[in-house]
C-alpha positions as CSV (number, residue, x, y, z in Angstrom):
1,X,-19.6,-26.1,-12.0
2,X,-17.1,-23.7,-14.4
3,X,-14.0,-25.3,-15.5
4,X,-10.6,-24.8,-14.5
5,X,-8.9,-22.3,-15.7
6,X,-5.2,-20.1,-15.5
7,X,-5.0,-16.7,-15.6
8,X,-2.5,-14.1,-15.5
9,X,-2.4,-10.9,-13.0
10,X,0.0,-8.4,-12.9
11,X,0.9,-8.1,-9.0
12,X,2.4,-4.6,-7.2
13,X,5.2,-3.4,-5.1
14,X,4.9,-3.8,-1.7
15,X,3.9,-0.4,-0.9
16,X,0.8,-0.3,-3.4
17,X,-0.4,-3.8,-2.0
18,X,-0.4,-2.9,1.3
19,X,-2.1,0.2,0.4
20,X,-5.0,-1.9,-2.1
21,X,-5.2,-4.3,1.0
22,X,-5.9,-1.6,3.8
23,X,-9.2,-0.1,1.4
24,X,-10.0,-3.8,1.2
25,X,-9.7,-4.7,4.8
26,X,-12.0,-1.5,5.9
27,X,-14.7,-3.2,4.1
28,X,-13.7,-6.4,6.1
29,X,-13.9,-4.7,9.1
30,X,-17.1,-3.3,8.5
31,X,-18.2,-6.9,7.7
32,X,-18.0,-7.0,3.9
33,X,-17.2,-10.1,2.6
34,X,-18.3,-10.8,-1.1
35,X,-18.0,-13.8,-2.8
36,X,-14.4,-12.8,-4.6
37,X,-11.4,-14.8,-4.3
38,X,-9.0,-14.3,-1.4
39,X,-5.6,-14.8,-0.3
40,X,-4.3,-14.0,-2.9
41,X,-2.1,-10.7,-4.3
42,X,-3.6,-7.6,-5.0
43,X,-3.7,-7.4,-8.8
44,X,-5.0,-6.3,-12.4
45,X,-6.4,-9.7,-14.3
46,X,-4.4,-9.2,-17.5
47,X,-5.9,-12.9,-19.5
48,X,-7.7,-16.2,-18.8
49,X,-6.2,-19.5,-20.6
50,X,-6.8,-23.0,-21.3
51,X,-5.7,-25.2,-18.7
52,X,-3.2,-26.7,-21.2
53,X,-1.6,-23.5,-21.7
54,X,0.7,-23.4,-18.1
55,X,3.9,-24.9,-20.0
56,X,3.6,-22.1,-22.4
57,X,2.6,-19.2,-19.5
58,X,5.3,-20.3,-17.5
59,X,7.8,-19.6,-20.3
60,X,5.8,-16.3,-20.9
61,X,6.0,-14.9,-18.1
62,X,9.7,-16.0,-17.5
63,X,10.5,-14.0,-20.4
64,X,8.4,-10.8,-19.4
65,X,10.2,-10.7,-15.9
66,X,13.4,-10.2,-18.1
67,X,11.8,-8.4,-20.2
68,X,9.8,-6.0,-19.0
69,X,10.6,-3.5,-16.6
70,X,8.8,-2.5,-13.7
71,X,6.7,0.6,-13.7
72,X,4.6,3.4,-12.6
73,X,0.5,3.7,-12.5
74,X,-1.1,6.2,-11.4
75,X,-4.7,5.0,-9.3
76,X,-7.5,7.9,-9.7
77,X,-11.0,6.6,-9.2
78,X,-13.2,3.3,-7.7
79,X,-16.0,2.1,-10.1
80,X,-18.8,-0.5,-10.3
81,X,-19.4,-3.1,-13.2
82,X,-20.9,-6.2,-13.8
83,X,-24.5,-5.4,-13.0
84,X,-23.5,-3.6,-9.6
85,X,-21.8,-6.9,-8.3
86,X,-18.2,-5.3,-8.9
87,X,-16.7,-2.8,-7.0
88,X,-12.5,-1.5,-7.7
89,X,-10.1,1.1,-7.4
90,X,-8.6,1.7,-10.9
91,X,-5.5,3.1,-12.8
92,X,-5.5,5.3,-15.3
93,X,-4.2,3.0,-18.6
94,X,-1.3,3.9,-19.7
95,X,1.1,2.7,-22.6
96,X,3.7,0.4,-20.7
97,X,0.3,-1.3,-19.0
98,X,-1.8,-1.2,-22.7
99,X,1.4,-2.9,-24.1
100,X,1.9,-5.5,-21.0
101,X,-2.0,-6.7,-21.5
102,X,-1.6,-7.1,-25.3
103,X,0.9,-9.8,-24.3
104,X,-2.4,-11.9,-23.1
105,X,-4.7,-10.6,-25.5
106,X,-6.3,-7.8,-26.8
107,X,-6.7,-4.9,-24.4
108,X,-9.8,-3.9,-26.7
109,X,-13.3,-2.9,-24.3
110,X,-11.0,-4.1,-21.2
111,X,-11.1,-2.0,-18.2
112,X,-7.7,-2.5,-15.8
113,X,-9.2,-3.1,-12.2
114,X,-8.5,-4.3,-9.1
115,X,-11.1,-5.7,-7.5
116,X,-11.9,-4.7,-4.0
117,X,-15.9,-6.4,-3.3
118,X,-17.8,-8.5,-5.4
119,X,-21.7,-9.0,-4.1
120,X,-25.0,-8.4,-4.7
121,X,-25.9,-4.8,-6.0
122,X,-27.2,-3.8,-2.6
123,X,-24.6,-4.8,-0.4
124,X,-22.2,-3.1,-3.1
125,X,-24.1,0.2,-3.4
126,X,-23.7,-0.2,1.0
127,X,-19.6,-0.8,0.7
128,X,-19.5,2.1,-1.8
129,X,-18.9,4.6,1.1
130,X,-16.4,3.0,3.0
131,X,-14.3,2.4,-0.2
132,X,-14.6,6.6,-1.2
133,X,-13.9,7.5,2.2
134,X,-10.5,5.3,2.3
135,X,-9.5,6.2,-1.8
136,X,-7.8,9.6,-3.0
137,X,-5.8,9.1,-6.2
138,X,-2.5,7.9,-5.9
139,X,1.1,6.4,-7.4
140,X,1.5,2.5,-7.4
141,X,4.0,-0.2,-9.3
142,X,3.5,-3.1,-11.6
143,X,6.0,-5.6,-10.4
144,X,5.0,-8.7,-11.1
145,X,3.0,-11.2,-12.7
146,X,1.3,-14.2,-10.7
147,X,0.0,-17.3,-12.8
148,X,-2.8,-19.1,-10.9
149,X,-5.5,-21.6,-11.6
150,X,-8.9,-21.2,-10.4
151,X,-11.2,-23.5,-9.0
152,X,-9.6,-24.4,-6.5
153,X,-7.1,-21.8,-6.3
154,X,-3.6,-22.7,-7.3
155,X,-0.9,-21.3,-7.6
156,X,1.5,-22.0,-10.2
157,X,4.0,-18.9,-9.6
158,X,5.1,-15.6,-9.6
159,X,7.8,-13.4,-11.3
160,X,9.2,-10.0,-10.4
161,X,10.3,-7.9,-13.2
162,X,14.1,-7.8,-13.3
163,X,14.5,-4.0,-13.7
């Protein structure tokens, strides 16, 4: 079993979660149900960290919310990764989301995601459809950021940018 770990995502505004969650509840409803986490936000994974880290995350992220103001992305395509067992929707990068990874480390070879399926290559290659008949390209917000620790899932809490 994988040890525990926290990990930052950066969470949306209302409208762009509800919109992520209705592509990823068409795959429900067609009975889809990968082995990725649920019940949690809609979200781009921005860093993993030590367990022994959440003192210093929480004060992170406390900061940011002052910080860092809330803004626009701009979602254009769905992808697969991970040997076929990942499949997203995906915003363009852009600097204010380059700059708001680089806070959790280097945004080097990282691709900003959100993840709607993850499975075996067949039964992703079979969701595929559903997902690019639900997606066009459109406008969403970074919000927030969520700190969570995974396995189980907890979660430790969330901030919403202050402007």
């Amino acid at each position: 079993m994988s040890e525990k770990a926290l990990y930052v995502l950066a969470g949306y505004d209302e409208i762009t979660e509800m919109h992520l969650a209705n592509i990823q509840n068409t795959l429900y409803e067609h009975g889809f149900t990968g082995t990725h986490t649920k019940n949690i936000p809609q979200h781009i994974t921005l860093g993993s960290f030590p367990t022994e880290k959440e003192a210093e995350l929480i004060g992170l992220l406390r900061k940011l919310s002052i910080d860092v103001p809330s803004f626009e992305i701009t979602f254009n395509h769905i992808g697969i990764f991970g040997g076929a067992r990942v499949l997203f929707v995906a915003p363009d990068s852009n600097d204010q989301l380059l700059k708001l990874k680089e806070m959790f480390g280097s945004s080097y070879n990282w691709t900003p995601h959100t993840t709607m399926l993850i499975d075996n290559p067949d039964t992703i290659y079979k969701a595929l459809p559903f997902v690019m008949k639900k997606f066009s390209a459109f406008k969403g917000r970074i919000t927030a950021l969520h700190l969570y620790e995974f396995f189980p899932t907890r979660h430790i809490m969330s901030v919403w940018f202050e402007h």
